[in-house]
N, C-alpha and C positions, 0 to 999 in steps of 0.2 A: 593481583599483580598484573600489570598492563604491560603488554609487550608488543614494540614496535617489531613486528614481521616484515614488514617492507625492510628496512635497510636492517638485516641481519648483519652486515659486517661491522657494525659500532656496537653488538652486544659484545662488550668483551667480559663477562662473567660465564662461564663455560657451563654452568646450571639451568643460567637464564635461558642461554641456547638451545640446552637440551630441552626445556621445556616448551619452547617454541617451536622445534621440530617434530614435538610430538603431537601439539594442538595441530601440524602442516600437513601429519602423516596419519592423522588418525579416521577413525569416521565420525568423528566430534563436528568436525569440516564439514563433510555431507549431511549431517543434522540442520548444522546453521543454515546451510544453503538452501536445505528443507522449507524449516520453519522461514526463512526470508524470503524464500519463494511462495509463500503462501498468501503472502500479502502481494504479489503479482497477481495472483489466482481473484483476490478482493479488489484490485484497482481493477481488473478485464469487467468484471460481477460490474460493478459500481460504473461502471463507461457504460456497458452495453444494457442493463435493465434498462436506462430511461428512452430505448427504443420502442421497449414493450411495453412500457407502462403508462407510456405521454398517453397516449387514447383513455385511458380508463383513469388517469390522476385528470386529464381534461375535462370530460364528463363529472368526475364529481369535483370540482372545484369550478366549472365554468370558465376554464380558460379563455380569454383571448390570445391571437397570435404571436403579444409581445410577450402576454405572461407563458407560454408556449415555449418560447424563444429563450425566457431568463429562468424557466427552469430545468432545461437542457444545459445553459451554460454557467449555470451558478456552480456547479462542481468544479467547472476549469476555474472561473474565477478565484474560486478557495484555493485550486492547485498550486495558484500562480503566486497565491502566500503561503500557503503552503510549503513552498522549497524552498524559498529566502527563508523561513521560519526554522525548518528543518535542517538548513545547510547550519543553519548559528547555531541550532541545539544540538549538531552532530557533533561540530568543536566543542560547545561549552559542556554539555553533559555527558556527550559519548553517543559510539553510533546504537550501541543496545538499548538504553533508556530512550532513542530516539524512536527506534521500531517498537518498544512498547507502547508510550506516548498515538503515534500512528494508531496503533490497531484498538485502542481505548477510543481516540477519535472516529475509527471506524463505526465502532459499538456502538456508543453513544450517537450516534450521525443516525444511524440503522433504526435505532429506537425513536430517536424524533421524526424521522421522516414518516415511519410505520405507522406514528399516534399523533400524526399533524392535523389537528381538530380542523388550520386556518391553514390557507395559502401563504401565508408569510413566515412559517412555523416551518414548512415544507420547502422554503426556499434556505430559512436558516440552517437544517438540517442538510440539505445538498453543500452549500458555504462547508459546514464542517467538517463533512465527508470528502471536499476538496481538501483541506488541511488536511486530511490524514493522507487522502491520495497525493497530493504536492510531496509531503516531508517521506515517504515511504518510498514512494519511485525515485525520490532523490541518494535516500540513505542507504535500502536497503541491496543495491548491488554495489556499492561502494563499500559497504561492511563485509560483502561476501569476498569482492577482490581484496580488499584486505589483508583477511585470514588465508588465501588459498596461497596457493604455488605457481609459478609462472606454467606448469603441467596443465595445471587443472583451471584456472581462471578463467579462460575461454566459456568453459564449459561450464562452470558453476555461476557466472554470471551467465550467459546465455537462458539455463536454466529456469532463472526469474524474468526474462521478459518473454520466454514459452507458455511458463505460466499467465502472463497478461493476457496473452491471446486464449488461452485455454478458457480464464475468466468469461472474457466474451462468448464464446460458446456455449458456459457454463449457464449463462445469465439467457441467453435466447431458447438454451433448454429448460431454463425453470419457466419462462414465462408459456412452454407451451402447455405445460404441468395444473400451473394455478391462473386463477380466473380475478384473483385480489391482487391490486396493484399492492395493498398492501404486507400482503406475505411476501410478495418477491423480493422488497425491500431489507423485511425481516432476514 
């Protein structure tokens, strides 16, 4: 059952209501906020490895400056369809199948980058890990203000772009860790 929280005062079925202030009161809320803030945590990861990893994907692919250049920004590029893509499957599908959708893009983005035999394998892979990063930065605090309360919405959206930055830090500590651009990936 789908239930508009935003404008609670056109529920007039007094069940519907109760059940929508339970999902507002519960810590059902703080879960989603969790799990949606996680994928903040993988957009920071996914910005900031390719600081640490340009030097050693350069070396084994023989980068020039421009292929340098387009595999630093082939993520934004995916982003930037990424959230037109995202914004349309939030209406058409919903915003949950859209943060799954996202974090399968994720996966799959992680794994072809990891086992990019070619350089253009390695660009495709960054491309679809911007579609995840585009439709997730776009959905995933609009689903959390959503469901929250005008209390708590601050703070549970905040939440998820904490984690973005946390990401980043997350990603410059794995790369002091591993010596493979490829495991950072992973």
């Amino acid at each position: 059952m789908d239930y508009d929280i935003e404008d609670d005062d056109n529920i007039n079925d007094t069940e519907d209501k109760n059940n929508c202030d339970e999902i507002k009161n519960s810590n059902f809320l703080y879960v989603v906020a969790i799990c949606s803030g996680l994928s903040g945590i993988t957009f920071g990861v996914d910005i900031g490895i390719v600081s640490a990893t340009l030097l050693y994907v350069s070396e084994d692919f023989d980068l020039s400056s421009f292929e340098k250049e387009l595999f630093v920004s082939s993520l934004l590029l995916g982003a930037i369809f990424g959230s037109m893509i995202g914004g349309y499957l939030a209406d058409r599908v919903g915003r949950k199948i859209t943060i799954i959708i996202a974090g399968i893009l994720f996966i799959l983005s992680s794994l072809i980058i990891a086992f990019a035999p070619y350089y253009f394998v390695l660009i495709i892979g960054r491309i679809i890990m911007g579609l995840g990063v585009g439709s997730s930065c776009l959905t995933c605090p609009v689903y959390i203000s959503e469901l929250s309360t005008n209390k708590t919405r601050g703070k549970l959206v905040t939440f998820y772009e904490l984690n973005v930055t946390f990401g980043i830090v997350l990603a410059f500590s794995i790369s002091i860790f591993t010596t493979s651009w490829r495991i950072s990936f992973f």
